[in-house]
C-alpha positions as CSV (number, residue, x, y, z in Angstrom):
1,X,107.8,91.0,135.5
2,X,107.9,93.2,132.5
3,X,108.5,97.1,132.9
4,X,105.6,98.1,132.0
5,X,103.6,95.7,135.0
6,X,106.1,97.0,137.4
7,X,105.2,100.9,136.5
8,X,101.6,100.2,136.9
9,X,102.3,98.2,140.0
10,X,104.1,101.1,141.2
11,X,101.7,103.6,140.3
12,X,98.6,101.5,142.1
13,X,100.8,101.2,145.4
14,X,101.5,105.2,145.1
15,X,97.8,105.2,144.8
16,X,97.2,103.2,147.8
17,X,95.0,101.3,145.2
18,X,94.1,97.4,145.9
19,X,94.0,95.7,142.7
20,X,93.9,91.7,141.7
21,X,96.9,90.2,139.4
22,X,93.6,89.3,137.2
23,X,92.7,93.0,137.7
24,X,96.4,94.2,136.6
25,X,96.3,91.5,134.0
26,X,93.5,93.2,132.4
27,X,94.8,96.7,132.6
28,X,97.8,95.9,130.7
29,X,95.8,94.3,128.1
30,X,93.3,96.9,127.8
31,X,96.2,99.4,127.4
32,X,97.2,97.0,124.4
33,X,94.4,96.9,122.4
34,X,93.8,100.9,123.1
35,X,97.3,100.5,120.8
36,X,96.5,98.0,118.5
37,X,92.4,100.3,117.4
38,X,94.6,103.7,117.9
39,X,97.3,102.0,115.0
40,X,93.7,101.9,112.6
41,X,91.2,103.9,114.0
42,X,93.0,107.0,115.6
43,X,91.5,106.3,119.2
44,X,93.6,108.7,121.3
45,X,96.3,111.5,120.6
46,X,98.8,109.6,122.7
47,X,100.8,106.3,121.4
48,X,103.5,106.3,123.7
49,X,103.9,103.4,125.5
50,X,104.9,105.2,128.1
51,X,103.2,108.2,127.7
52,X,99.5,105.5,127.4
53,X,100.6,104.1,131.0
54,X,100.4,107.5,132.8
55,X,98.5,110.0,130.8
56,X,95.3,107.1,130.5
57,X,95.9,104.7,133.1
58,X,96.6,105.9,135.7
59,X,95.6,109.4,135.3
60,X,91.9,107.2,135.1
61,X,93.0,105.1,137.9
62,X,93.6,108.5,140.3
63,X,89.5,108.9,140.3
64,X,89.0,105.2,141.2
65,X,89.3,105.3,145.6
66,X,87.2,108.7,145.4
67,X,84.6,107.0,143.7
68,X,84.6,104.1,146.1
69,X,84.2,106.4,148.7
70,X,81.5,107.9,147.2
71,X,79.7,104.8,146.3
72,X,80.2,103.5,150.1
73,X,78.9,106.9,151.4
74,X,75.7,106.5,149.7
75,X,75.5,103.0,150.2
76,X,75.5,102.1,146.6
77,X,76.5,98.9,146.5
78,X,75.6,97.8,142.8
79,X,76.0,101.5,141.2
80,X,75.4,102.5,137.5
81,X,77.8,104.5,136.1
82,X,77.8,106.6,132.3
83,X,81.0,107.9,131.0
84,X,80.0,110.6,128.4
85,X,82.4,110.9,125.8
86,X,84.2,108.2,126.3
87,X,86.1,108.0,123.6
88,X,88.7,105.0,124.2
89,X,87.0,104.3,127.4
90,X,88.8,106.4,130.3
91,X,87.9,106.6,132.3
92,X,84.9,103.7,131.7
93,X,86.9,100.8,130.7
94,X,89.2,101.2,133.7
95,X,86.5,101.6,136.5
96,X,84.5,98.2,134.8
97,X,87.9,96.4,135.4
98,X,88.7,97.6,139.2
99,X,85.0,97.7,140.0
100,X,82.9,94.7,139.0
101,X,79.9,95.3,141.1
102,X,79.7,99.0,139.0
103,X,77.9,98.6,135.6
104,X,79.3,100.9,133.3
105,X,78.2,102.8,130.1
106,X,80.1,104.1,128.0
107,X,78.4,106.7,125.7
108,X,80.0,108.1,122.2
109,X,79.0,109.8,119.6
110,X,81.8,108.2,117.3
111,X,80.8,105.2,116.1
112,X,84.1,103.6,115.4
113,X,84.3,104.4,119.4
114,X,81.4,103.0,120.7
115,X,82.2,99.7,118.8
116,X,85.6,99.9,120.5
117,X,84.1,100.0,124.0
118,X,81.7,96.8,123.0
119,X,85.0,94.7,121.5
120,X,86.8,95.7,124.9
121,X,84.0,94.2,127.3
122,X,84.3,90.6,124.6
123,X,88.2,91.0,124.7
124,X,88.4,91.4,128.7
125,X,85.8,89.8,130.1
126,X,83.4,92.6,131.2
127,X,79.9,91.2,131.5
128,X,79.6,95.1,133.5
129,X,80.8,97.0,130.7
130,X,78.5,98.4,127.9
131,X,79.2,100.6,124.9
132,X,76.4,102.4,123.0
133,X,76.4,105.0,120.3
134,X,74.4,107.8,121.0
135,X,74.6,111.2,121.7
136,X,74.1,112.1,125.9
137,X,71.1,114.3,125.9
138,X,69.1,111.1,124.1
139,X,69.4,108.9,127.2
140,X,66.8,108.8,129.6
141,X,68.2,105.8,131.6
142,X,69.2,106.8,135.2
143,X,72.4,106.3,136.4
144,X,73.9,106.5,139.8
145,X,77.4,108.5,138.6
146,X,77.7,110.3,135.2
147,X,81.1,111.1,134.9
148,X,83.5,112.7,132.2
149,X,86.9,113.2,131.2
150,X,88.5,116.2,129.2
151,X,85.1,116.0,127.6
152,X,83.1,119.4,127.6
153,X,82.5,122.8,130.1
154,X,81.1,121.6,132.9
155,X,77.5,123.9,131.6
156,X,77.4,121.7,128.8
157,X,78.2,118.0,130.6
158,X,75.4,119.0,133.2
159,X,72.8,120.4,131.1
160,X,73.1,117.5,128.0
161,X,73.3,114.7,130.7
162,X,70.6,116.4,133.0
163,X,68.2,113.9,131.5
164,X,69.9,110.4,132.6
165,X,71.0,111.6,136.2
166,X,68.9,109.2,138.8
167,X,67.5,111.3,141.7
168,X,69.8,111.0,144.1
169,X,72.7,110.9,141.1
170,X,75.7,112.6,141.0
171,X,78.1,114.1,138.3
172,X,82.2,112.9,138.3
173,X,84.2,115.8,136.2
174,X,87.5,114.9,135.9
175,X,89.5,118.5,135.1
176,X,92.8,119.5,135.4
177,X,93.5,122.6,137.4
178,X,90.6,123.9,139.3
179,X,87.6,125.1,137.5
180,X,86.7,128.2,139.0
181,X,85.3,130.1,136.3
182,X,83.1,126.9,134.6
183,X,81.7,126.5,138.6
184,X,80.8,130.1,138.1
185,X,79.3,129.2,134.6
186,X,77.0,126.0,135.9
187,X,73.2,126.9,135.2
188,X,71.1,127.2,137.9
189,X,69.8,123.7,138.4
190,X,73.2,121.8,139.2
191,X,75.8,122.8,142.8
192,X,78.8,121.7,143.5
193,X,79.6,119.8,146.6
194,X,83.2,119.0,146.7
195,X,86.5,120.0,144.1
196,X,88.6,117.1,144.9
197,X,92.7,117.1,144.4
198,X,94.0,114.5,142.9
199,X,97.9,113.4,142.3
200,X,98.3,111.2,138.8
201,X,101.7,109.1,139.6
202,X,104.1,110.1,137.1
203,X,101.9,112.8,135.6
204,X,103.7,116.3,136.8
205,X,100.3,118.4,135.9
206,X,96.9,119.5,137.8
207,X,94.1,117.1,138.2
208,X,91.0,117.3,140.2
209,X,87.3,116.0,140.5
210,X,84.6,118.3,140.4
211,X,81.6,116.5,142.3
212,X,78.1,117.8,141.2
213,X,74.8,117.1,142.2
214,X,71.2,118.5,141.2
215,X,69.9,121.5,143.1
216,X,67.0,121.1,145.3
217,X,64.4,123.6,144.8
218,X,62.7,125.0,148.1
């Protein structure tokens, strides 16, 4: 087993995470061609092996029980999911992998990106994985989870993907330390229902999930 399969190995186990070797397999490759685009296209600010295993992977892979909570809780068997600015696909690419019954979108506004996310979903295998070029506030598709990674404020995520949140939708921030003063920033029409902790194996540095939902008028 190579180094870098036993680190993620170990990192899914500190997780409590129940992946396939298929699952794994794809992981690892996904992390490759991240390496291979990032060589050409300047995909991410980190290129350390190393560095790509903790700071992506798993740092992506730390949101994936909360959200299968989530999805159990509301019964969401077959979920959509967006990942708005998506950039090399974290954390998109890595929920399509672990969770095949989710179909996810990842949205960018970088083209080279986009067309990264659609050559990932050939390369791996991800009938549930799209990626489209847009910017957010021109979808009107409803999905089940919108969520986002170092992308924007949360203001700004919730009011410019307002328009593609299904009814009973929620929004997934993944932040580092605890938002306090963007919570105290959100407009009027989204709440927040939970500020979950998270620990990223390996990764000595805040992480949380801010879990948003519309507010109900009345």
């Amino acid at each position: 087993m190579r180094a870098r399969e036993q680190d993620l190995r170990a990192g899914l186990s500190a997780l409590q995470l129940s992946v396939s070797d298929v699952q794994v397999a794809r992981l690892l490759d996904y992390l490759d061609l991240i390496g291979k685009w990032t060589r050409v296209y300047n995909l991410t600010a980190v290129r350390d092996p190393a560095e790509m295993l903790t700071h992506h992977l798993l740092d992506s892979l730390a949101a994936l029980a909360p959200l299968r909570r989530h999805l159990a809780q509301a019964g969401q068997g077959r979920a959509s999911l967006l990942d708005v600015g998506s950039g090399a696909g974290l954390p998109g690419v890595v929920i399509a992998i672990c969770c095949p019954d989710v179909a996810v979108t990842c949205v960018d506004t970088v083209a080279k990106k986009a067309a990264f996310i659609k050559q990932a979903a050939l390369a791996l295998k991800l009938p549930n994985l799209t990626g489209q070029h847009a910017r957010v506030e021109t979808i009107t598709q409803p999905f089940d989870v919108i969520c986002a990674r170092a992308f924007a404020s949360l203001h700004d995520f919730t009011q410019w993907s307002a328009g593609a949140l299904a009814p009973a939708g929620v929004w997934m921030a993944m932040k580092g330390k605890h938002p306090a003063d963007e919570i105290a920033a959100l407009p009027p029409s989204a709440e927040v229902f939970h500020v979950e902790q998270l620990a990223v194996p390996g990764l000595n540095a805040e992480r949380c999930i801010v879990w948003m939902r519309q507010k109900t008028t009345g």
